[in-house]
ROSE-4610 file (N, C-alpha, C; in Angstrom, 1 decimal, always signed):
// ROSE-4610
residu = [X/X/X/X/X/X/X/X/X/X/X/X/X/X/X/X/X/X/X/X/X/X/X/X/X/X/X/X/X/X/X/X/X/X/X/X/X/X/X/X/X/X/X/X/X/X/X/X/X/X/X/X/X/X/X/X/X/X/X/X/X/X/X/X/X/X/X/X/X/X/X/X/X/X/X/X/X/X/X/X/X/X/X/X/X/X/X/X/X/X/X/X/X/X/X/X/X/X/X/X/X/X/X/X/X/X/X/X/X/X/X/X/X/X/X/X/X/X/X/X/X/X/X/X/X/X/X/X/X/X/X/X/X/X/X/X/X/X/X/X/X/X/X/X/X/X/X/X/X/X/X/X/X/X/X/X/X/X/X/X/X/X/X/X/X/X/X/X/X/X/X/X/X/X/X/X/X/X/X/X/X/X/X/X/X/X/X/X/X/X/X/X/X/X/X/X/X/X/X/X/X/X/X/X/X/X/X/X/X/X/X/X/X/X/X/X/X/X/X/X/X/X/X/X/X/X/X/X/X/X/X/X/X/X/X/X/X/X/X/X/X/X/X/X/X/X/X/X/X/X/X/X/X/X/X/X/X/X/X/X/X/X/X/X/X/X/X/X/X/X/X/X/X/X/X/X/X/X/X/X/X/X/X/X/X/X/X/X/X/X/X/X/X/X/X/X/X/X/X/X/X/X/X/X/X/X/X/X/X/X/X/X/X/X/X/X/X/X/X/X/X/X/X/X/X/X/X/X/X/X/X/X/X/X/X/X/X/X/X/X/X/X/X/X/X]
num = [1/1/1/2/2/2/3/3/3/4/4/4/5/5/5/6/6/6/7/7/7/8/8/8/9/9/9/10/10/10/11/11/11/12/12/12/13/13/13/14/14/14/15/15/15/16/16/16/17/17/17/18/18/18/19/19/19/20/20/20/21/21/21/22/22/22/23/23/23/24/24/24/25/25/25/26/26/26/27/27/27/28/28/28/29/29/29/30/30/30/31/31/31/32/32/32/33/33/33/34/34/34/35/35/35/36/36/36/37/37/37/38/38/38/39/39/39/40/40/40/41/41/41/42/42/42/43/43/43/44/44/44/45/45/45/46/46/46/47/47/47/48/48/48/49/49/49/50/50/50/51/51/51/52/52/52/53/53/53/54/54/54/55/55/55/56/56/56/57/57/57/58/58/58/59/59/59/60/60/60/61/61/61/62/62/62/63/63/63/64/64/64/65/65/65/66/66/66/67/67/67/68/68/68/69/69/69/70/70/70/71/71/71/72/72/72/73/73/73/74/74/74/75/75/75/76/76/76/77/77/77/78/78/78/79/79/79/80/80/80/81/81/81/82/82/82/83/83/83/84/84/84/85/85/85/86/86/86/87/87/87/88/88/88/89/89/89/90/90/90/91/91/91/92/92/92/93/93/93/94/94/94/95/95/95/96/96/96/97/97/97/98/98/98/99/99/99/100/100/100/101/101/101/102/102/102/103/103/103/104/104/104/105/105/105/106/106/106/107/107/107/108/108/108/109/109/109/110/110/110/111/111/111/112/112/112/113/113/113/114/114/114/115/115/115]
x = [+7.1/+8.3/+7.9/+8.1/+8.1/+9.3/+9.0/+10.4/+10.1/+11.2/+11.5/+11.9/+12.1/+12.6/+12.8/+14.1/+14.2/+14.6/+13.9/+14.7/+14.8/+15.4/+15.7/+16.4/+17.7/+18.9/+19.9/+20.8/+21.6/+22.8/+23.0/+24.3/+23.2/+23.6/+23.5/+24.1/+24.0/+25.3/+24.4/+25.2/+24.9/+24.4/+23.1/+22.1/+20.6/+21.0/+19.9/+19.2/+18.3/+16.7/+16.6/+16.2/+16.2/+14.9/+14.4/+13.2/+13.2/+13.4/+13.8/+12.2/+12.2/+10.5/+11.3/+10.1/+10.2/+9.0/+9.1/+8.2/+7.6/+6.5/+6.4/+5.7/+6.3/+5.6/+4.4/+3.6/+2.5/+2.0/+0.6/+0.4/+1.2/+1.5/+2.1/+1.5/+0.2/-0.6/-0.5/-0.5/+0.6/+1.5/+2.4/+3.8/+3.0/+3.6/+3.8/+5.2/+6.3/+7.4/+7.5/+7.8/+8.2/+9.7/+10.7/+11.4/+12.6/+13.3/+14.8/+16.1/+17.2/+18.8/+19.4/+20.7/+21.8/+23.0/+24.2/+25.1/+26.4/+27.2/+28.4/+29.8/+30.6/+31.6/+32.7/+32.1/+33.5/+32.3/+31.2/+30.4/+29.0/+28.4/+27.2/+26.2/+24.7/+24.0/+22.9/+22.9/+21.9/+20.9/+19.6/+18.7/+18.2/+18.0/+17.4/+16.1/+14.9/+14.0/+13.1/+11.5/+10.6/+9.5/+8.6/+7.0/+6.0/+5.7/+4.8/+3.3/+2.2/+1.4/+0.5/+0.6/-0.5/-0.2/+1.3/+1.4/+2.3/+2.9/+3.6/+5.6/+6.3/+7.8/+8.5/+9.6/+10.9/+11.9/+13.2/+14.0/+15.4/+16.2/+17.5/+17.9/+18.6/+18.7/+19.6/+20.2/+21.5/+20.1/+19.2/+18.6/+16.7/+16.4/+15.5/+15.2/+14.2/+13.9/+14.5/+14.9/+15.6/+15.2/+15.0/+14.0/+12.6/+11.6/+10.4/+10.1/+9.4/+9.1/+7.6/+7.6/+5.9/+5.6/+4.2/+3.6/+2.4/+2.5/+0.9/+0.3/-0.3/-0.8/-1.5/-2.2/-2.6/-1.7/-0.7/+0.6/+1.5/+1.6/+2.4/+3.7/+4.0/+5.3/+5.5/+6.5/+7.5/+8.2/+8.2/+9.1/+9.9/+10.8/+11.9/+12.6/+11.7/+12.0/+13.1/+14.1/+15.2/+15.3/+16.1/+16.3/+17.5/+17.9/+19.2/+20.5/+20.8/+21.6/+23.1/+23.8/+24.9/+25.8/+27.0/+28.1/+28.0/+27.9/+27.6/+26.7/+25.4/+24.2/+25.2/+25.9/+26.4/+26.4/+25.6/+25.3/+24.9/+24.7/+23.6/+22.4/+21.2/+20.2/+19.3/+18.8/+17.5/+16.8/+15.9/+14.3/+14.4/+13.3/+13.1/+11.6/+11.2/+9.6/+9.3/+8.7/+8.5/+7.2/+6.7/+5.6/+5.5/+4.3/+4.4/+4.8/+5.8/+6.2/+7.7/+8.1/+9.3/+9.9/+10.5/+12.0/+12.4/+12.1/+12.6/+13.7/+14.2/+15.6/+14.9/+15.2/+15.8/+17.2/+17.6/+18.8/+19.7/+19.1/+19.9/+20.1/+20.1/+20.3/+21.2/+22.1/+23.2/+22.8/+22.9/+23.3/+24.2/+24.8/+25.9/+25.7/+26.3/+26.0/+27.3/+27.5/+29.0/+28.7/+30.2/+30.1/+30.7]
y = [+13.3/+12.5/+11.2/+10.5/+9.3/+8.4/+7.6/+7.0/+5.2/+5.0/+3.0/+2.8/+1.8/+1.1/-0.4/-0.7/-1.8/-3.0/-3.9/-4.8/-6.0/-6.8/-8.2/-9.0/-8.2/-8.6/-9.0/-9.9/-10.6/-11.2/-12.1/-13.5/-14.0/-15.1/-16.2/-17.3/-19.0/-19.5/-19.8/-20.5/-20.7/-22.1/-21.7/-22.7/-22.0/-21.6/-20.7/-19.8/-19.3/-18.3/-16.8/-15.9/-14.8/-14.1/-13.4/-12.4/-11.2/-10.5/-8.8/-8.1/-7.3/-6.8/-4.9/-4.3/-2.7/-1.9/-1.4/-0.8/+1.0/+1.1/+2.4/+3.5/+4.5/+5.6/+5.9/+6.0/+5.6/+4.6/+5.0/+3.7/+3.1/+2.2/+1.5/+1.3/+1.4/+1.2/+1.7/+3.1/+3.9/+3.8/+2.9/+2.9/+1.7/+2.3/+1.5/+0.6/+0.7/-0.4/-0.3/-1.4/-2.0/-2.7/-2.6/-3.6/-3.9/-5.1/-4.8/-4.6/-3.7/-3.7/-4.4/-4.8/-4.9/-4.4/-4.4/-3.6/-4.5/-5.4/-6.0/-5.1/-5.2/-4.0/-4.5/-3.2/-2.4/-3.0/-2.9/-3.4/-2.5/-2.2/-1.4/-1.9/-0.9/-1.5/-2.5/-3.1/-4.4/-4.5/-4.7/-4.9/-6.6/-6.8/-8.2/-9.2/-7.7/-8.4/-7.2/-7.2/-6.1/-7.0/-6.3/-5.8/-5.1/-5.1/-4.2/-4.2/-2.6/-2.8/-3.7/-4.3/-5.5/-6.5/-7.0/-8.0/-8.8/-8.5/-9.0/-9.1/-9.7/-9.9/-10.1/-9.4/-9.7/-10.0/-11.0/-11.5/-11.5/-10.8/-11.3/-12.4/-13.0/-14.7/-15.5/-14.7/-15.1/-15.3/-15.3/-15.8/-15.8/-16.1/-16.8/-18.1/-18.7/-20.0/-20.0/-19.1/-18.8/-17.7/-16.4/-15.6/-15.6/-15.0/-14.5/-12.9/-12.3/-10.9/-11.3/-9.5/-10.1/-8.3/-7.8/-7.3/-7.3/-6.4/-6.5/-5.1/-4.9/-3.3/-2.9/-3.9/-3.3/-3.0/-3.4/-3.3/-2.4/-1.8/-0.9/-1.4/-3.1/-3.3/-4.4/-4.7/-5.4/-6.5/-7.5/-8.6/-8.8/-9.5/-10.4/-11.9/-12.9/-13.7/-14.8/-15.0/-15.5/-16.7/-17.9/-19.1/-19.4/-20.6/-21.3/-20.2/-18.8/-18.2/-18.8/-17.9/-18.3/-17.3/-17.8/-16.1/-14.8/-15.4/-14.6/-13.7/-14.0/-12.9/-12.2/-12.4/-11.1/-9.9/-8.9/-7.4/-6.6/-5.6/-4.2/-4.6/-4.5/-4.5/-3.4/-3.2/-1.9/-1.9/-1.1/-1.0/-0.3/-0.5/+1.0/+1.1/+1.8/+2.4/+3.1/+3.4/+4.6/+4.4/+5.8/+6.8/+7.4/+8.4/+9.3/+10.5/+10.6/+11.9/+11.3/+10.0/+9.8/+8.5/+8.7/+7.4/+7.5/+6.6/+6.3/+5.2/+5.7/+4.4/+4.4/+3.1/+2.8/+3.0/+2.9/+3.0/+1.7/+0.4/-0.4/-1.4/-2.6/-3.8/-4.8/-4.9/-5.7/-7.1/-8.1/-9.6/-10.2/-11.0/-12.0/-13.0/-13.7/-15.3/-16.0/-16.7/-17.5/-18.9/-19.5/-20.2/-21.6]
z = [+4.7/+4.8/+5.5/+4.8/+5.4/+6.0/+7.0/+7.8/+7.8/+7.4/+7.3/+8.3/+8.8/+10.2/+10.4/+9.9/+9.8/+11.0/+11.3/+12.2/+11.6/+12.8/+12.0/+12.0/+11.5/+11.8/+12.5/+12.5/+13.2/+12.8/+13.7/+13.5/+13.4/+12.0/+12.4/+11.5/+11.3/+10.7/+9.4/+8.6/+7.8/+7.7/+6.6/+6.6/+7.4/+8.3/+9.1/+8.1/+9.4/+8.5/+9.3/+8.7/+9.7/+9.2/+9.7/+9.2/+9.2/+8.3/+8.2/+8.2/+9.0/+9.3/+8.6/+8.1/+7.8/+7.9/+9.4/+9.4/+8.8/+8.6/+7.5/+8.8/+9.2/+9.6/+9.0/+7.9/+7.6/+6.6/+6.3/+5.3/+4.4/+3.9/+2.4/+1.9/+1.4/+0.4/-0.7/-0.4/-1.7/-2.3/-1.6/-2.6/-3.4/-4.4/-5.9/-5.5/-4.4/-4.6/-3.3/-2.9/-1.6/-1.9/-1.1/-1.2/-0.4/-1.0/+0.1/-1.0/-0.4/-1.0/-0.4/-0.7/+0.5/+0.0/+0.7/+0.9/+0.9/+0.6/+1.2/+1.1/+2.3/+2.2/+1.0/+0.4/-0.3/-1.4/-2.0/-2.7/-2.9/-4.3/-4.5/-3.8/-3.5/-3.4/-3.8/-3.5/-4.8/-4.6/-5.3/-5.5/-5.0/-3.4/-3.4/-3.7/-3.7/-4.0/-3.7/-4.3/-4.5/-4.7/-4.6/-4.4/-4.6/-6.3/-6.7/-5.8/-6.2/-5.5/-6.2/-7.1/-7.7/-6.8/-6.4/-5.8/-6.3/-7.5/-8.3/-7.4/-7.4/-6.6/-7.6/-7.5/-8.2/-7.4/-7.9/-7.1/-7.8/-6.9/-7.6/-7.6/-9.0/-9.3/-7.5/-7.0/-6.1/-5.0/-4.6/-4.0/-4.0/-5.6/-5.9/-5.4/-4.5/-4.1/-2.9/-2.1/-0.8/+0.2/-0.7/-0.3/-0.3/+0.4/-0.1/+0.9/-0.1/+0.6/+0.5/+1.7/+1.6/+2.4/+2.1/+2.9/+3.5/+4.8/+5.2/+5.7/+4.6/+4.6/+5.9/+6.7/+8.0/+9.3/+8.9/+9.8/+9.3/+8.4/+7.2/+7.6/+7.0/+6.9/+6.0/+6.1/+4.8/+5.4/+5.4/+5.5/+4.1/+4.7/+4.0/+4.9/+4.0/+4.9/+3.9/+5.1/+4.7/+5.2/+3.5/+4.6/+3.9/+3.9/+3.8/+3.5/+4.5/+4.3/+4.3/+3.2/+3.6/+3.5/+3.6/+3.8/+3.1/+1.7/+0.5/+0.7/+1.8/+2.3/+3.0/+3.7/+4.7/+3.9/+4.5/+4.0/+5.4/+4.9/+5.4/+4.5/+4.8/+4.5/+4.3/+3.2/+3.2/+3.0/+3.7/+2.8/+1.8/+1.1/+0.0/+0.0/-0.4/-0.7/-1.7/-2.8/-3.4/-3.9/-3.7/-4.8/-5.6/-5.3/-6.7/-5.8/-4.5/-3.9/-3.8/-4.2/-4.5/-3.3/-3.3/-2.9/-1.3/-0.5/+0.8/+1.3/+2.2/+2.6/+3.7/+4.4/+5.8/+6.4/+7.7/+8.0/+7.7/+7.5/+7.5/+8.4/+8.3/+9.9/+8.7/+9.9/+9.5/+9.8/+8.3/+8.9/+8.4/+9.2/+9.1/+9.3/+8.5/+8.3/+8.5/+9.5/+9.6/+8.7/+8.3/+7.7/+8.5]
């Protein structure tokens, strides 16, 4: 079993930057996906952005050129680094992970972006 552990999250206003860190109870080198969801109430979870193990990133269009993810395998963690947020970010945030033993969450770190 593996465990996420997200921090990061906050207030803050809009226009501002925040850094979502996820750390892995063991290596990440194995996952084939790294990534982040988010959550807005009364809303699915969405797909914000990922990290194959080639190195390759995908981004959802709503914040392409705003986000970047990144990892660093000797740290077994995951950033998401965020800038010109704005209300529209306000979510729950997740990690995800997966292998070839399957699919991990984090608990989730809330941010909010005032406007």
């Amino acid at each position: 079993q593996v465990q996420l552990v997200e921090s990061g999250g906050g207030l803050v206003q809009s226009g501002g930057s925040l850094r979502l860190s996820c750390a892995a109870s063991r290596t990440i080198f194995s996952f084939h996906i790294l990534g982040w969801y988010r959550q807005a109430p009364e809303k699915g979870r969405d797909l914000v952005a990922r990290i194959l193990s080639d190195g390759t990133t995908n981004y959802a269009d709503s914040v392409k050129g705003r986000f970047t993810i990144s990892r660093d395998n000797a740290k077994n963690t995951v950033y998401l680094q965020m800038n010109d947020l704005n209300p529209e970010d306000t979510a729950v945030y997740y990690c995800y992970a997966h292998d070839v033993r399957g699919s991990y969450w984090g608990q989730g770190t809330q941010v909010t972006v005032s406007s």
